[in-house]
C-alpha positions in Angstrom: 20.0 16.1 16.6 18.6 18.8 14.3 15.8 18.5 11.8 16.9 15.6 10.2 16.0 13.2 13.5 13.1 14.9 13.3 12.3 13.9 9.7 13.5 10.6 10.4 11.1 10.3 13.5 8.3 12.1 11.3 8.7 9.4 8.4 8.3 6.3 10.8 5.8 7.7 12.7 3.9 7.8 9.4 5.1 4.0 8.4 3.6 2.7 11.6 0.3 4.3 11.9 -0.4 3.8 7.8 0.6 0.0 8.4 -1.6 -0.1 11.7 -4.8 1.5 10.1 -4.2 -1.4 6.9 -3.9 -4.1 9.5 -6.7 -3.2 11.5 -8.6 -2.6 8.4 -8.0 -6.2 7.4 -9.2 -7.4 11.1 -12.5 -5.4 10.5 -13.2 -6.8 6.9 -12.4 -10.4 8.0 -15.2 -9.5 11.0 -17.8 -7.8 9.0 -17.1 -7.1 5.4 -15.1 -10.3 3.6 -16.3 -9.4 0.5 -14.0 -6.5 0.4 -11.1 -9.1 1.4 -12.4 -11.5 -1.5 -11.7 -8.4 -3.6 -8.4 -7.4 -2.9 -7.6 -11.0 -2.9 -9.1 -11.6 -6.7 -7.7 -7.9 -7.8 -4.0 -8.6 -6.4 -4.2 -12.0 -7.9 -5.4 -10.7 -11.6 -2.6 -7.3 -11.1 0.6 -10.1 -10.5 -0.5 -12.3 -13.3 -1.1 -10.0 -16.2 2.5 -8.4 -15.0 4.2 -11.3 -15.1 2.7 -12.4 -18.1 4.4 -9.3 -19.9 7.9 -11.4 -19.1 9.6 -13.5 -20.9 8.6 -17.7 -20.4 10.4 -18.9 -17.7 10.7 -16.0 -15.8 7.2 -14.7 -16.0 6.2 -18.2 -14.2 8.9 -18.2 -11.8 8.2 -14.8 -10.6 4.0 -15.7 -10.4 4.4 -19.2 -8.2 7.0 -17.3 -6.0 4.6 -14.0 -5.6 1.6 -17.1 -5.2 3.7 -18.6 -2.5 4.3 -15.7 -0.5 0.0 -14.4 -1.1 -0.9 -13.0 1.8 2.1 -11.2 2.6 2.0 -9.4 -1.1 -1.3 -8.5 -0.6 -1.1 -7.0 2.8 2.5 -5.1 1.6 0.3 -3.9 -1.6 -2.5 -2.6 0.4 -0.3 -0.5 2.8 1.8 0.4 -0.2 -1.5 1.6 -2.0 -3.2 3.3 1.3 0.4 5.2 1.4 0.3 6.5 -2.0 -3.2 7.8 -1.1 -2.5 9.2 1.5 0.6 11.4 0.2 -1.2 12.4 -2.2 -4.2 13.6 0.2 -1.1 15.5 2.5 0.1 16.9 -0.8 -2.7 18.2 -2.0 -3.5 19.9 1.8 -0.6 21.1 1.6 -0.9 23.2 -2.0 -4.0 24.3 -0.6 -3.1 25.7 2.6 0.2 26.9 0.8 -1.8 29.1 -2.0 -4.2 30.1 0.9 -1.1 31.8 2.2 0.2 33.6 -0.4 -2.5 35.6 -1.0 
């Protein structure tokens, strides 16, 4: 129980609140702000076709109506996925700055 449970607690801790925040930001656009929704919706949409147009033909399609199928779900899983990224690189970035701070 060293500082690997910790880093295991640390790392779902982080999956659960970055997941809450997306979800409950998807609550408050549906409320007040569905244009944002509409967005997401249009840019998620345009991002899985022009990838799967870059495969070959009967795969490119198969992958697209399967991705279509499962819509909502891809674009919530994207948006936590991209809100993630964002905010490692925010906690990276901290953390080189509070790291060079420091050293000197």
């Amino acid at each position: 129980m060293g500082p690997r449970w910790k880093h295991t607690v640390r790392g779902h801790v982080f999956r659960f609140w970055t997941a809450l925040f997306v979800l409950t930001g998807c609550v408050y656009s549906w409320l007040y702000r569905p244009e944002v929704l509409t967005w997401w919706k249009r840019t998620t949409t345009s991002l899985i076709e022009s990838s799967c147009n870059l495969l070959p033909y009967p795969w490119g399609d198969r992958i697209e109506a399967t991705l279509g199928n499962f819509g909502l779900w891809v674009q919530i899983t994207l948006a936590i996925v991209a809100f993630r990224i964002l905010m490692w690189i925010v906690a990276s970035a901290i953390r080189l700055a509070l790291g060079s701070r420091n050293r000197r």
